[in-house]
N, C-alpha and C positions, 0 to 999 in steps of 0.2 A: 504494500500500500504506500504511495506515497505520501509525505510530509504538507505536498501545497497538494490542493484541491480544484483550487478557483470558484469554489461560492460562495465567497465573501467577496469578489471582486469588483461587486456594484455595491460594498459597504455594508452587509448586513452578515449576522452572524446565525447562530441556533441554539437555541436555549436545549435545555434537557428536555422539554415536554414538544422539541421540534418545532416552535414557534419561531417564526423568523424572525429578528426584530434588527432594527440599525446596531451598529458598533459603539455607538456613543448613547444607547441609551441607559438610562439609569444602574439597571439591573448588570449589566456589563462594564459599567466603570466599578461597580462595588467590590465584583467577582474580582476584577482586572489588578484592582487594587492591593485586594488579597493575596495574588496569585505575586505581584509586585514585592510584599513583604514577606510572601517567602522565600525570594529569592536574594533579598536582602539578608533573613536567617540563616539560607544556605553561605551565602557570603563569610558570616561570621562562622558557622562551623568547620568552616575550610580555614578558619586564622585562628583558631585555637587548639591546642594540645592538651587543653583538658578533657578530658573521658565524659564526666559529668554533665558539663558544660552542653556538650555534642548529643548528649543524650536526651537533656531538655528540650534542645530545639528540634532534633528528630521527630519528638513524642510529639509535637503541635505543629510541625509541619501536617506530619500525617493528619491532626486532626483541620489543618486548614483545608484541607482536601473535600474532606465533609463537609466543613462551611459553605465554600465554593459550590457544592455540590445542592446545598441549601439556597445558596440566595441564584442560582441558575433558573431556578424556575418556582413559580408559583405552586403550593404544596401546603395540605392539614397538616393542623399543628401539631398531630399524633405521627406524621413521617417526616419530619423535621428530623437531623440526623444530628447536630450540635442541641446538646439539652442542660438541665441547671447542675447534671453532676460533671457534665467538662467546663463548666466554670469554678465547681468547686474544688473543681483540682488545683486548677490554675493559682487559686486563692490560697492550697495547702503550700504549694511548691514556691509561692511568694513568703508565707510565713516562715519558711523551714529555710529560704534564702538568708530572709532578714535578722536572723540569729548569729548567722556567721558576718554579716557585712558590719560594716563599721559606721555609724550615723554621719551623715551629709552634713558640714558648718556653712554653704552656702551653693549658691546655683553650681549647677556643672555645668562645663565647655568639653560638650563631645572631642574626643580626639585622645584618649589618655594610652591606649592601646587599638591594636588593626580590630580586634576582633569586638572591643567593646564602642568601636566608631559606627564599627556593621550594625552591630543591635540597636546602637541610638538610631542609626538612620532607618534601620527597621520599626522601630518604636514611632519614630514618626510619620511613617507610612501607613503603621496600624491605625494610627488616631486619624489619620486623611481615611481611609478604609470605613472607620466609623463614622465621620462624620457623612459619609455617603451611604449609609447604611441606615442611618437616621433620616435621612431626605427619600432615600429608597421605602419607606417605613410610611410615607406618609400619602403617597400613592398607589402602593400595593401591597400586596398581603407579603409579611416578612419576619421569620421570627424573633419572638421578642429575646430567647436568647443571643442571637447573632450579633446586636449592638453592645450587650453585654460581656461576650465570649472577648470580642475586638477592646472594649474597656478595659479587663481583666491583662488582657495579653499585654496592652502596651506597658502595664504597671509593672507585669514580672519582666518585658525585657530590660526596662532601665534596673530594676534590679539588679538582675542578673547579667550587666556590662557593668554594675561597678563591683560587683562579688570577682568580676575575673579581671579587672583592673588592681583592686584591692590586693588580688593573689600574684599578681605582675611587679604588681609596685615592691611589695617586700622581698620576690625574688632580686629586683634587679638592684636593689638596693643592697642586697647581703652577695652579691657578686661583684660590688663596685667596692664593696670594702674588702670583701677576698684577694680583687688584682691588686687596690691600694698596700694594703700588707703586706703584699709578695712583692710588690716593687722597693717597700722601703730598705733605706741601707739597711748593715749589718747590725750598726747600733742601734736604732730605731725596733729591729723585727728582734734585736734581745731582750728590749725594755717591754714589747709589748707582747711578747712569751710569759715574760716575769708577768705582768697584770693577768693576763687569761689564766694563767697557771696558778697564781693567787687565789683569783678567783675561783676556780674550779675546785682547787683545794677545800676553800671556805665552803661551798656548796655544797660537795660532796660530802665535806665531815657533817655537814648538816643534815644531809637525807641519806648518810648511810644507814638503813633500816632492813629488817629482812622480807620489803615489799608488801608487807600488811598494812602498815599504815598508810593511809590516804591520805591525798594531797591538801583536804581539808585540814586532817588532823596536823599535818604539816605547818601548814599557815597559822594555824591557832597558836603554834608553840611557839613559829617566829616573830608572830605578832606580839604575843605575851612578853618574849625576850627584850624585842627592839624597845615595846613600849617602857621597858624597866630600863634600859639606856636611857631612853627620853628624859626621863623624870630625875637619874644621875646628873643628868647638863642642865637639867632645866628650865628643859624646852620643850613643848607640848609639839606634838607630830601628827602625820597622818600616815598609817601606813597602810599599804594594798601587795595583798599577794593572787596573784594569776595564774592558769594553766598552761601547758606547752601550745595551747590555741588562742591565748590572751584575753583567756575569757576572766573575770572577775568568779573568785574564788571568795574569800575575803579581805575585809576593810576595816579599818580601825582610825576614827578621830578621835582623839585625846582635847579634854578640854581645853579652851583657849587655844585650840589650833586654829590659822587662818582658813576660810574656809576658800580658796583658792587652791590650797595645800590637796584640797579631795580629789579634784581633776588631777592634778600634776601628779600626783604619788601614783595612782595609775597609770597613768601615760609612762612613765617611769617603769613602771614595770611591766607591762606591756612592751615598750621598745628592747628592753633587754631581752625580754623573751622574744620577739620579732625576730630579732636582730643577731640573738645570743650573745653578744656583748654589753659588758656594762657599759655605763651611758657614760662615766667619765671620759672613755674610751673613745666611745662617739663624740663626745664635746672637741677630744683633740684633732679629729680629722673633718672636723665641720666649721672651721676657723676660716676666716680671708684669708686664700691661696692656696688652702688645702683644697685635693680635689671633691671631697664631700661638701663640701661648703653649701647652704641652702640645704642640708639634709633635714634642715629643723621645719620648714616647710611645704615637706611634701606630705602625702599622708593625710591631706586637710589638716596640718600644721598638730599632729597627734606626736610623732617623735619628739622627744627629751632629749638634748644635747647637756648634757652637764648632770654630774654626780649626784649618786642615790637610788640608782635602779641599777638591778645586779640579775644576770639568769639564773634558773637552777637545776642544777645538773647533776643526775644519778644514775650510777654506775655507766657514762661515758653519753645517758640519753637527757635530753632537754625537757622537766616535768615541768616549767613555771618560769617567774621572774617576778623579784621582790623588787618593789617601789617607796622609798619614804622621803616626803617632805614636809619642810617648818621651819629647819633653821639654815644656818650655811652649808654650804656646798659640803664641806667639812663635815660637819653635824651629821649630814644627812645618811652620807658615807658610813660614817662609825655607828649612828641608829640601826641601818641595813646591817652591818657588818654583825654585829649584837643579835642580830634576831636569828640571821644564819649560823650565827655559831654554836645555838641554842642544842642545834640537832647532831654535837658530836656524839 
């Protein structure tokens, strides 16, 4: 069979129920649209190397198909093929996104990666799709899930292009301080063996346990430790312990701490675990002229450049990173360093 036909060649197409109609009518710009953002979704599964990622847009390709296949032709609302439970999907696969993503501080400017530029510009095809889908709605019979299906989707692709931005950004970020490292002289990659090696040291004597105790029970005992430093100096803290995914474990505000200190001591701890290096670490290579410079910036300005957040690491694996702020950069250090040493 061939590909061309020639019976559109006086402009008209065929709907599924064999109805001829023009190319520009209604029903055919909605479809067309459709068919437009999928091709946009295939775009972006072709630029991403995440498994995941490719699996999502697979599963709703397939069901644009069905859509397409709905708004083609006039049809009861009983064989309607897009219904309320492939929206309620949609809506699971948004929630279950939004747990892993990191909260937006202000607009985005598509462009942050190939594959999350595809899905923005899919995303905005979807809302074009809808808004002709809604105008489709008002002179034919059209179902009421199909506008809604189109709403839902454009929500999970912007999602779902900064989930895999998000997992972009800390990759390239912890490769830029890999080559940084390996380039530095001799003296430079001795002093910063000694820090990591410090480090690790401390962490390790910390969670050296026989694997039963959980990362909560962990935190609880750093937290207790650090806080009893605090109140040595004098100085009221805030500390945050996180998991090897930067999730918020626990948190402890000591009275009289700023409350500025509640963002920061996570982010602080958070970056260390991102990043697995302490943030002292990060402050030296994010200096004018170093080439991490503006590392404090990216991330929706989330990275801690300057001491107080430390990773934490047992038997050689990354479980966490401890965060605490209140007083000097100093302070902060030796609170964190108190808390992990809890767990020799």
């Amino acid at each position: 069979m061939k590909v061309y036909t020639k019976t559109g060649d006086g402009g008209q197409t065929s709907l599924l129920s064999k109805q001829r109609v023009y190319k520009d009518h209604d029903r055919v710009n909605a479809y067309g649209t459709v068919d437009e953002a999928s091709a946009a979704m295939g775009l972006a599964k072709s630029l991403t190397d995440k498994g995941w990622a490719a699996e999502i847009i697979q599963s709703i390709q397939d069901e644009l198909i069905l859509l397409n296949a709905d708004l083609a032709t006039e049809s009861a609302a009983a064989n309607f093929r897009i219904n309320k439970d492939h929206v309620a999907r949609l809506e699971s696969i948004i929630d279950s996104l939004e747990l892993k993503r990191i909260p937006q501080r202000s607009f985005i400017t598509p462009g942050g990666t190939p594959a999350g530029a595809a899905l923005d510009l899919a995303r905005t095809i979807v809302r074009r799709a809808e808004r002709l889908v809604v105008k489709l709605r008002r002179s034919e019979s059209v179902s009421e899930q199909a506008a809604l299906y189109l709403n839902r989707l454009s929500d999970l692709l912007f999602v779902l292009a900064r989930c895999i931005e998000q997992e972009e950004l800390i990759k390239t970020v912890a490769a830029k301080i890999t080559k940084i490292l390996a380039e530095q002289s001799a003296k430079e990659n001795q002093r910063t063996a000694e820090i990591i090696n410090t480090a690790k040291r401390l962490v390790e004597a910390a969670t050296g346990t026989n694997g039963v105790e959980s990362i909560l029970d962990k935190a609880k005992k750093i937290i207790e430790a650090a806080e009893k430093k605090a109140r040595e100096i004098n100085v009221p803290m805030v500390i945050a312990v996180v998991d090897d995914g930067g999730n918020l474990v626990a948190q402890h505000r000591m009275d009289g701490a700023l409350l500025g200190s509640i963002s920061i001591a996570l982010d602080k701890a958070y970056t260390a675990a991102a990043l697995q290096l302490p943030t002292d670490l990060a402050a030296s290579l994010s200096v004018p002229g170093q080439s991490l410079y503006g590392l404090n910036t990216a991330g929706s300005g989330r990275f801690i450049v300057f001491g107080g957040g430390f990773p934490l690491i047992s038997a050689g694996r990354l479980i966490g990173g401890v965060g605490v702020s209140g007083g000097t950069v100093e302070e902060d250090m030796i609170v964190a360093k108190a808390g992990m040493a809890v767990l020799q």
